[in-house]
DRENDO-1510 file (C-alpha; in Angstrom, 1 decimal, always signed):
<recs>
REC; n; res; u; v; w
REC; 1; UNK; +267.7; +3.6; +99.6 .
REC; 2; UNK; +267.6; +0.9; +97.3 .
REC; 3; UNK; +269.2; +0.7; +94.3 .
REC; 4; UNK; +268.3; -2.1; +91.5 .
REC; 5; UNK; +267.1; -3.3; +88.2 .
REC; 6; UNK; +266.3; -6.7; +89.0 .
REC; 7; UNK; +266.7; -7.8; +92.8 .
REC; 8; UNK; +263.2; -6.2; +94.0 .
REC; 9; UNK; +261.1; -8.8; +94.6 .
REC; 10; UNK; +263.1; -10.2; +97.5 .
REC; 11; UNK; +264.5; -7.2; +99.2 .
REC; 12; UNK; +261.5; -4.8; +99.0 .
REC; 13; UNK; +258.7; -6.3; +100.9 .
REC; 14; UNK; +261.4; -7.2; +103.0 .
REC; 15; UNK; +262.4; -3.7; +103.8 .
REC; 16; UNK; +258.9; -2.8; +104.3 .
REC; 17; UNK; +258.4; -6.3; +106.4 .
REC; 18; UNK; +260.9; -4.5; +108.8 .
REC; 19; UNK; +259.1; -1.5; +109.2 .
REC; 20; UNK; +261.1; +0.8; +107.2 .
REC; 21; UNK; +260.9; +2.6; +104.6 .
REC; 22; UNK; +262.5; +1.9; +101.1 .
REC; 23; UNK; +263.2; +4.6; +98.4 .
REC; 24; UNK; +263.9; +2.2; +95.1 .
REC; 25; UNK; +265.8; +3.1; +92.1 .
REC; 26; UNK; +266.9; +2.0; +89.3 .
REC; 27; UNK; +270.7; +1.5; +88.0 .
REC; 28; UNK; +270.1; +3.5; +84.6 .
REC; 29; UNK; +269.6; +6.7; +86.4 .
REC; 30; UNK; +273.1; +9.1; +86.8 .
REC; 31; UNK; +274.7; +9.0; +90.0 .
REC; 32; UNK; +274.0; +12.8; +90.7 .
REC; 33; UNK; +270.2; +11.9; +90.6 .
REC; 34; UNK; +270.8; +9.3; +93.1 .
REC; 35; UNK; +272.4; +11.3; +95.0 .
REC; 36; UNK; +270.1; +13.9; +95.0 .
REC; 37; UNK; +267.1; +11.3; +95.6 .
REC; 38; UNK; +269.0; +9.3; +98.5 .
REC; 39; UNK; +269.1; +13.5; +100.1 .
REC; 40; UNK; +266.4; +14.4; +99.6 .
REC; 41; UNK; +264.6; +11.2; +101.2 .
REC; 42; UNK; +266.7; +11.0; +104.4 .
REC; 43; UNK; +268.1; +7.9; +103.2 .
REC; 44; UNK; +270.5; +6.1; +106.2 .
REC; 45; UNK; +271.6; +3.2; +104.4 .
REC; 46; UNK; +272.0; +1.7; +100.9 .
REC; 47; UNK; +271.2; -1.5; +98.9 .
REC; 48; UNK; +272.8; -2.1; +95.8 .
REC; 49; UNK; +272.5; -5.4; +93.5 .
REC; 50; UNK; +276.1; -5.9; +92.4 .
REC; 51; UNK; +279.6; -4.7; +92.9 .
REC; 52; UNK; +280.0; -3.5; +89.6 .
REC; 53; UNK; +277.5; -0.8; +90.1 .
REC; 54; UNK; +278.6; -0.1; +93.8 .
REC; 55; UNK; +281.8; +0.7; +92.3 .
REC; 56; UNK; +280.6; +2.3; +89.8 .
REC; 57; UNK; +279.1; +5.0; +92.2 .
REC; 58; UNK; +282.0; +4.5; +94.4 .
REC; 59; UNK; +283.6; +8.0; +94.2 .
REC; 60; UNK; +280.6; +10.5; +92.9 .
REC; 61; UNK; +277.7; +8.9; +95.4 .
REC; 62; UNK; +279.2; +7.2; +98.0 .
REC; 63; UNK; +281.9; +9.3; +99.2 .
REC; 64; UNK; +279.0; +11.5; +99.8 .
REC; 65; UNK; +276.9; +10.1; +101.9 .
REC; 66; UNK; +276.6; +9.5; +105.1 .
REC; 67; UNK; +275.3; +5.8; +105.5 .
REC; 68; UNK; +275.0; +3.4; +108.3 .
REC; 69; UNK; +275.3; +0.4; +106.7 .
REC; 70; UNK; +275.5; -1.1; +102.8 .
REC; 71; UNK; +273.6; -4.3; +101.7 .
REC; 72; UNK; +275.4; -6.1; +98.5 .
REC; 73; UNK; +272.9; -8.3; +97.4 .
REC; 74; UNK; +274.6; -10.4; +94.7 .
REC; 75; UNK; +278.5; -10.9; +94.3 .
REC; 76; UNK; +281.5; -11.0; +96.7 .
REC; 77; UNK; +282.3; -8.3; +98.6 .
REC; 78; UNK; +285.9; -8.7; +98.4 .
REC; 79; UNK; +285.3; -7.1; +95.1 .
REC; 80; UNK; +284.2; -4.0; +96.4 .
REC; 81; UNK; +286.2; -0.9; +96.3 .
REC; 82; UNK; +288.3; -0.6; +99.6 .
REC; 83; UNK; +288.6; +3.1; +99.7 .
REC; 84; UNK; +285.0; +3.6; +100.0 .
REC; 85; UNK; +283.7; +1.3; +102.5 .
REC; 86; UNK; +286.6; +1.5; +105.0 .
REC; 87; UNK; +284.1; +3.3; +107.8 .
REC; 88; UNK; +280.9; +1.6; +106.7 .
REC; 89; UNK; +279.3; -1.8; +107.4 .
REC; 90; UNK; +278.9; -4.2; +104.4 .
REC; 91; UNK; +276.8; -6.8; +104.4 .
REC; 92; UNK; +276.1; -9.3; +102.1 .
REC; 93; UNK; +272.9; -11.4; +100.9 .
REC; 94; UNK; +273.9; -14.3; +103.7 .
REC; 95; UNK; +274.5; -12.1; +105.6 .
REC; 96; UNK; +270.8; -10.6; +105.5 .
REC; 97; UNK; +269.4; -13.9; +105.5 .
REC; 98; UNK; +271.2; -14.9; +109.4 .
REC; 99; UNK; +270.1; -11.8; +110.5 .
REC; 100; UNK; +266.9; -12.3; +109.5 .
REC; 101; UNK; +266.9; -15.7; +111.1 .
REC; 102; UNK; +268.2; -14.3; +114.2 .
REC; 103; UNK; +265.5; -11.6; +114.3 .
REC; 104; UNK; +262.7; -14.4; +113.3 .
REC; 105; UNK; +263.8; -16.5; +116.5 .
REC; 106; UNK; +263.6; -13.4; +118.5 .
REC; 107; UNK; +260.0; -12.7; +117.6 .
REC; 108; UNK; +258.8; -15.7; +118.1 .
REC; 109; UNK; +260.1; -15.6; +121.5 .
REC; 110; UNK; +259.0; -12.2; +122.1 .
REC; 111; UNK; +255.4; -13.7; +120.6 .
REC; 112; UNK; +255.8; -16.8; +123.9 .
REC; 113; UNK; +256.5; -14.3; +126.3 .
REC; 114; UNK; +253.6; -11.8; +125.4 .
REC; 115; UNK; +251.1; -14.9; +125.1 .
REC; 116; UNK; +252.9; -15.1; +128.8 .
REC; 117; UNK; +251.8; -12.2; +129.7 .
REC; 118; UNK; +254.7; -10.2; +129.8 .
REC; 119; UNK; +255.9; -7.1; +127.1 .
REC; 120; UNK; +256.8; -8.2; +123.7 .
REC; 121; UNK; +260.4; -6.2; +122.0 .
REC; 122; UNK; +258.5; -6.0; +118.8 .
REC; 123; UNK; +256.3; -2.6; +117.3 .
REC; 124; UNK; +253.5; -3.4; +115.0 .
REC; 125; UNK; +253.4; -2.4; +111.8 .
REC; 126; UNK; +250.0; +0.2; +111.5 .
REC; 127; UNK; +248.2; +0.6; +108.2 .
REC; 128; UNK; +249.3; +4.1; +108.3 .
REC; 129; UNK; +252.4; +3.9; +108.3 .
REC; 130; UNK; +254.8; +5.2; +105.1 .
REC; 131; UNK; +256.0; +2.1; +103.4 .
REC; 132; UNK; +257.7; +3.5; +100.8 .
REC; 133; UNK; +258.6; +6.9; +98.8 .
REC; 134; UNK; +258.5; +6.8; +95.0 .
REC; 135; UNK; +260.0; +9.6; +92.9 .
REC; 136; UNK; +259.0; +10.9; +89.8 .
REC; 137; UNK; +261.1; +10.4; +86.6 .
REC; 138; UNK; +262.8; +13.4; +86.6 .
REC; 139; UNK; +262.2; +14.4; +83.2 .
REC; 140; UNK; +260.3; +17.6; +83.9 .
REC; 141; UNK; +262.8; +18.4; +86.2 .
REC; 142; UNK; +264.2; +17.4; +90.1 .
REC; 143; UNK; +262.6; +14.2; +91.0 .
REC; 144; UNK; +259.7; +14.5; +93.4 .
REC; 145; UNK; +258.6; +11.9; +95.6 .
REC; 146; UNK; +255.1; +10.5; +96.7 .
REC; 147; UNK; +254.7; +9.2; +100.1 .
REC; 148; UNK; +252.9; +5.9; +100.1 .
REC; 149; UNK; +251.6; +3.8; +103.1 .
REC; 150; UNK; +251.0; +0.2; +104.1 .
REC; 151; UNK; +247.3; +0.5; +103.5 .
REC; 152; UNK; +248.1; +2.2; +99.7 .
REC; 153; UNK; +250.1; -1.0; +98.6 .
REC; 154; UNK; +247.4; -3.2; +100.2 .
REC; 155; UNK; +244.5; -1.6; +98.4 .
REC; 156; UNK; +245.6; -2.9; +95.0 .
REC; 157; UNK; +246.2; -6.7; +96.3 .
REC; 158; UNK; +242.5; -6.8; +98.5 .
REC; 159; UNK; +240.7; -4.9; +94.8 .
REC; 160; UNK; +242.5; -5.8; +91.6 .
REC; 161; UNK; +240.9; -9.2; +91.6 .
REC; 162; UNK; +237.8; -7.9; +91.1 .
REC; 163; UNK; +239.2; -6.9; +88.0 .
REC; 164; UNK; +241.8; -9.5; +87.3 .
REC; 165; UNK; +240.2; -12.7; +88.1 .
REC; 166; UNK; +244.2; -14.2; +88.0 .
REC; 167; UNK; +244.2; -17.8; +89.5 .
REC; 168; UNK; +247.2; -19.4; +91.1 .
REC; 169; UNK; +249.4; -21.1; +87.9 .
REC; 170; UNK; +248.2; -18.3; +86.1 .
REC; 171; UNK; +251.4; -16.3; +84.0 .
REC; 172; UNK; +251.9; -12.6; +84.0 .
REC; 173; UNK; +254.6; -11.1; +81.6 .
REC; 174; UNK; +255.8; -7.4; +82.4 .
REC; 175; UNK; +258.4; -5.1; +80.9 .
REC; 176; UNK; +258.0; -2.1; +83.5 .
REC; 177; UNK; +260.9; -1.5; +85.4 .
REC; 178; UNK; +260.2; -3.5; +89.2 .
REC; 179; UNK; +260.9; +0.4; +91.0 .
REC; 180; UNK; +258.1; +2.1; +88.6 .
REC; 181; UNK; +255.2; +2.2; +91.1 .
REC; 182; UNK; +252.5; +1.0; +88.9 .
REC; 183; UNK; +255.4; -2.5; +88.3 .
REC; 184; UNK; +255.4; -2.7; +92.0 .
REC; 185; UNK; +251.3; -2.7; +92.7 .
REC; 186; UNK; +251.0; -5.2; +90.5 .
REC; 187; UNK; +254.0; -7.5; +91.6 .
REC; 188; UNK; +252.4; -7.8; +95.4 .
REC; 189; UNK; +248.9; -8.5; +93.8 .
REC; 190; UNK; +250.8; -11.2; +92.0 .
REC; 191; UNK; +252.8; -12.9; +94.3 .
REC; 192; UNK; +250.2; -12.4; +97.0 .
REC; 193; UNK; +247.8; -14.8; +95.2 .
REC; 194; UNK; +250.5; -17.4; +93.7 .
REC; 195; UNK; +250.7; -16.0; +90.0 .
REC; 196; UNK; +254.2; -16.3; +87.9 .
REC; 197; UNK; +256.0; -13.5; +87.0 .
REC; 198; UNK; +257.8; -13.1; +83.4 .
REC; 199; UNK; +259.9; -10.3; +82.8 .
REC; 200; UNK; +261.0; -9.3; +80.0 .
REC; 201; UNK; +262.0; -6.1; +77.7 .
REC; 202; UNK; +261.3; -4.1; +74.8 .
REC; 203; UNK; +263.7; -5.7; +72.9 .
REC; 204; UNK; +262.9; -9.3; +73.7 .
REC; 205; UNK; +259.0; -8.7; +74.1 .
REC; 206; UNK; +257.9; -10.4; +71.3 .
REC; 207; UNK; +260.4; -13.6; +71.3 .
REC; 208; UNK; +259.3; -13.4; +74.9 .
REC; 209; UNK; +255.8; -13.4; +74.3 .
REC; 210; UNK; +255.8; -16.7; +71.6 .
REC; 211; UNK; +258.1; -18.6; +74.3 .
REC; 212; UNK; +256.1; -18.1; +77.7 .
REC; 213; UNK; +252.9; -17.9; +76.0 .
REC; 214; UNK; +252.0; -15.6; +79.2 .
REC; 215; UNK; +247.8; -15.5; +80.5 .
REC; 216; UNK; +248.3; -11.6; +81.1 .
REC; 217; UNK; +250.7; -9.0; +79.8 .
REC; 218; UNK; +251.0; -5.8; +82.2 .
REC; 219; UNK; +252.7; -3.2; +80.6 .
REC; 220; UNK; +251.6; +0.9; +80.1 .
REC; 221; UNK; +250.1; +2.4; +77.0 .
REC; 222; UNK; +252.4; +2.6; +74.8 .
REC; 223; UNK; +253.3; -1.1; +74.6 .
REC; 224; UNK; +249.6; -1.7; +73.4 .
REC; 225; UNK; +250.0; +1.0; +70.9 .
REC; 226; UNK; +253.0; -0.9; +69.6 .
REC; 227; UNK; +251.3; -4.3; +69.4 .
REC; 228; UNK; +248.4; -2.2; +67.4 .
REC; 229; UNK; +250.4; -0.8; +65.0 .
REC; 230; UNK; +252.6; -3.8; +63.9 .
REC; 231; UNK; +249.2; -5.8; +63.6 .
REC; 232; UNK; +247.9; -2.8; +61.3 .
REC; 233; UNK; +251.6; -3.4; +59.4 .
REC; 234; UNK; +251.0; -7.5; +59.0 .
REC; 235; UNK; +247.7; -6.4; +57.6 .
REC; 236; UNK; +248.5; -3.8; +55.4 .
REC; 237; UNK; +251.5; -6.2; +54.0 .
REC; 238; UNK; +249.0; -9.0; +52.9 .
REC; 239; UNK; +247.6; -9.6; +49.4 .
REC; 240; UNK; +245.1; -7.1; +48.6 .
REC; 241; UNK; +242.3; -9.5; +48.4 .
REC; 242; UNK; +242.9; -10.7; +51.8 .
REC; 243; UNK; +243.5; -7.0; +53.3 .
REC; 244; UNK; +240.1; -5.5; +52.0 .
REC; 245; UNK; +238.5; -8.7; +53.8 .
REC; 246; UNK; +240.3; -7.9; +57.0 .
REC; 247; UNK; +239.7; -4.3; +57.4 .
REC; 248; UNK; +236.1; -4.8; +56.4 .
REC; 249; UNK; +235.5; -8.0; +59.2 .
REC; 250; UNK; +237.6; -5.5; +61.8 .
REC; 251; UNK; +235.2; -2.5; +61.2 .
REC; 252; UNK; +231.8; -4.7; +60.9 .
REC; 253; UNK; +233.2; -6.4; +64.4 .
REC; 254; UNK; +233.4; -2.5; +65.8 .
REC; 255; UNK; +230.3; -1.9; +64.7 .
REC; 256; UNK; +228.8; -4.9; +66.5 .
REC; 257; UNK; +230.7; -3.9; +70.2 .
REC; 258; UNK; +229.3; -0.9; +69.3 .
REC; 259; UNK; +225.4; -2.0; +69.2 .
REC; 260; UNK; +226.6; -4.4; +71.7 .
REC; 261; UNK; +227.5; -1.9; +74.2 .
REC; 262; UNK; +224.6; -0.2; +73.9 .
REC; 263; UNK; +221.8; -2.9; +74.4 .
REC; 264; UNK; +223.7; -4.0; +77.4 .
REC; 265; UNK; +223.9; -0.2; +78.8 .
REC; 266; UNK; +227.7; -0.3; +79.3 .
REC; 267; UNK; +228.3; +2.6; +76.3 .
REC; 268; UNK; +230.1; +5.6; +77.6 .
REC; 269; UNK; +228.4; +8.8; +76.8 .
REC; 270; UNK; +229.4; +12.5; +77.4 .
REC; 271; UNK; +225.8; +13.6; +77.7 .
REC; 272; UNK; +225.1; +14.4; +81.6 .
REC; 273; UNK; +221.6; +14.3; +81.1 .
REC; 274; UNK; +219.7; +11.3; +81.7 .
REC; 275; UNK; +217.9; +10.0; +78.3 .
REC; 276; UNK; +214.2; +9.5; +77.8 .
REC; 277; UNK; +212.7; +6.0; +78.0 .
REC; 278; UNK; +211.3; +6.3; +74.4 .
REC; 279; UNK; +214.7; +7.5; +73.4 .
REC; 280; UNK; +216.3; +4.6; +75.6 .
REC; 281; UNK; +213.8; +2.2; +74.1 .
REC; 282; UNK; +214.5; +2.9; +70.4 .
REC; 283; UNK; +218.5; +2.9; +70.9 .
REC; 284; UNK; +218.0; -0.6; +72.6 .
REC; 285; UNK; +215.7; -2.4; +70.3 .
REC; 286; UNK; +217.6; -0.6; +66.9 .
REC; 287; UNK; +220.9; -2.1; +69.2 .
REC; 288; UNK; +219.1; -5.6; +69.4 .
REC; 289; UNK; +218.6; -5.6; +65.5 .
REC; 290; UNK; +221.9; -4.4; +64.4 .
REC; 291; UNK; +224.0; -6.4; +66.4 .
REC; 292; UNK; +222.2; -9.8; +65.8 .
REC; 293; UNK; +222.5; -9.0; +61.9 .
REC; 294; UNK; +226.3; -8.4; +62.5 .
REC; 295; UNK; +226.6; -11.1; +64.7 .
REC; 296; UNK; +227.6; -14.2; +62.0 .
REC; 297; UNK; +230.4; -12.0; +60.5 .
REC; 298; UNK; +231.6; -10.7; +63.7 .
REC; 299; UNK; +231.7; -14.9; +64.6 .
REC; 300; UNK; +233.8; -15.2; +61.1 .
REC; 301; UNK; +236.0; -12.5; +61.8 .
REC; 302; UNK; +237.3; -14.1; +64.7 .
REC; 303; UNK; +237.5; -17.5; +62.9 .
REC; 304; UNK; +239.6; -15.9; +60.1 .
REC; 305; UNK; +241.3; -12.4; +61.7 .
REC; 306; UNK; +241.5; -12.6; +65.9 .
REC; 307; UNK; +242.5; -16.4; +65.6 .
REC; 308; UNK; +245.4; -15.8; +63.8 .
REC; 309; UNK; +245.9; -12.4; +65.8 .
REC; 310; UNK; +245.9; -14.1; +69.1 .
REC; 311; UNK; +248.2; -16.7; +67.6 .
REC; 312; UNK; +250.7; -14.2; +66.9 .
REC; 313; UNK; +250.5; -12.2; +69.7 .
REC; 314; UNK; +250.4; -14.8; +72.6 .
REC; 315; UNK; +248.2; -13.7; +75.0 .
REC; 316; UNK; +245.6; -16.0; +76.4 .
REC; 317; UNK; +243.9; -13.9; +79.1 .
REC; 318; UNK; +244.0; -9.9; +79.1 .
REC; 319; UNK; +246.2; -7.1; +78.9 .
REC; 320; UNK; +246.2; -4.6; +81.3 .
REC; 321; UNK; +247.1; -1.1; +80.7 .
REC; 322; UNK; +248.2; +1.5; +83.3 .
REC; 323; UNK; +250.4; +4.5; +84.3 .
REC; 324; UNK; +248.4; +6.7; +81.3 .
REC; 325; UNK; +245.1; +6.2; +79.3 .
REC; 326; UNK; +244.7; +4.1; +76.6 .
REC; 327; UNK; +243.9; +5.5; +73.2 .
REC; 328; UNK; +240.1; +4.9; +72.5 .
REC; 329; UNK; +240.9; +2.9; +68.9 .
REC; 330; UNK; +243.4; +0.8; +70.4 .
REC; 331; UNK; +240.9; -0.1; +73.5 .
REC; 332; UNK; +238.0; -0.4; +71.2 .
REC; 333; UNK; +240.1; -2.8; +68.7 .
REC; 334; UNK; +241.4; -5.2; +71.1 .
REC; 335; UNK; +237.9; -5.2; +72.8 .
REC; 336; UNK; +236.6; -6.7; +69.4 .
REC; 337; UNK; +239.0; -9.4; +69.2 .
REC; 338; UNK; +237.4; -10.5; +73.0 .
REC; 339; UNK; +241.5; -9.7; +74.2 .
REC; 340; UNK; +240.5; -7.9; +77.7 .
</recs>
């Protein structure tokens, strides 16, 4: 089990590199909810980021379980309460690292003497095997947890580019937490094609946003319902004059995605039945017309609204939303301002 708020880009793909399985947590959840998760998951060891927090869990977790070994990723472990490592192991970030080393020389020998011809010491990895178990939030109740294999994580970093055309140099911000699962998708999809990571929080999201200047933001639903709503409130707040010209280039712009949508057959409709081609034909061509009239004030609504808009907000790119669906005016009014 792995325990962590910020240490989970190194030590989880190396937990899973190994061919085990991690169960990662975060250090805001109670120590009877750890304990109950590390139980549950048939947990045999435990990785914890810093000796305050192992000490903190000390007496109410530790005393209770029954583990092999402890990994202390940052800090010393003389600092470590005495009493309740006594029986167990400790090791310590160097202390992963030579071990590591050791094991890497070992496979590479094991590598010569297969190429040899004779049995390696090593076991493959398989696609499906589990790689990890994420558990639930808890707030409906006991924490369940999800089974996830190999080939799950790697279905996000071989598809998401169709999606997310992120180059290498390319800056993503996040304020997920790195154990939430949909965080942790989009970390190996990141780092496996040589992207920056920026994390941040809800606190220092905006100050965050103005200082990294970040391509992509990857956050859930919520955040974007956030960012819509204070850009409502800076609109609201302006002069009257300047308001009324606002809202008026905002909804001509939704009415031009609209028609836009449309003529290019990418509208979502709830209808399942197929429409007629006179139908079709008269939605396109009434399209066509509509959004070419709209067109030069959708092109000054961006000149005089989105610029400043993007300016404020930071984003160069896209946003990506996911965990939950996005509300429909909040998609459709990012959409306008060509914000992915």
């Amino acid at each position: 089990m792995f325990i962590s708020n910020h240490a989970t880009d190194t030590c989880n793909p190396g937990i899973m590199a190994t061919g085990a399985i991690n169960v990662v947590r975060g250090t805001k959840s109670s120590d009877e909810e750890l304990f109950q998760i590390y139980s549950h998951s048939e947990s045999i060891a435990l990785v914890v980021d810093s000796p305050q927090f192992f000490n903190r869990l000390a007496e109410s977790f530790i005393s209770r379980i029954n583990a092999r070994f402890i990994v202390l990723l940052w800090g010393d472990k003389s600092s470590l309460n005495s009493k309740a490592v006594m029986d167990i192991p400790v090791y310590d970030y160097n202390d992963i690292t030579e071990l590591g080393r050791e094991n890497r020389n070992a496979l590479c020998y094991s590598s010569e003497l297969f190429e040899q011809g004779q049995q390696g010491v090593f076991e493959a990895i398989g696609p499906e095997d589990v790689a990890t178990l994420i558990y639930t939030s808890g707030t409906g109740g006991t924490p369940k947890g999800v089974m996830l294999t190999h080939r799950n994580l790697l279905h996000q970093i071989n598809n998401l580019w169709d999606i997310v055309p992120a180059v290498p140099g390319d800056r993503f911000l996040s304020m997920l937490p790195p154990w939430h699962a949909y965080e942790r998708s989009t970390e190996y999809f990141i780092f496996t094609h040589g992207i920056q990571q920026v994390y941040t929080t809800v606190k220092h999201l905006k100050a965050d946003l103005q200082h990294h200047q970040p391509h992509y933001i990857i956050s859930v639903p919520l955040v974007y319902e956030t960012l819509y709503s204070s850009i409502q409130r800076q609109i609201s707040a302006s002069p009257p004059a300047r308001k009324t010209v606002a809202l008026a280039l905002i909804k001509i712009s939704l009415l031009f995605m609209e028609a836009k949508k449309i003529y290019e057959g990418t509208v979502l409709s709830n209808s399942p039945v197929k429409p007629s081609f006179i139908f079709y034909m008269f939605n396109y061509l009434r399209a066509r017309i509509v959004a070419a009239l709209l067109w030069p004030l959708h092109n000054l609504a961006k000149m005089l609204v989105y610029k400043k808009i993007h300016s404020s907000i930071g984003i160069s790119k896209a946003g990506i939303s996911g965990g939950g669906s996005l509300p429909m005016h909040v998609d459709k009014f990012f959409e306008v301002e060509d914000w992915q």
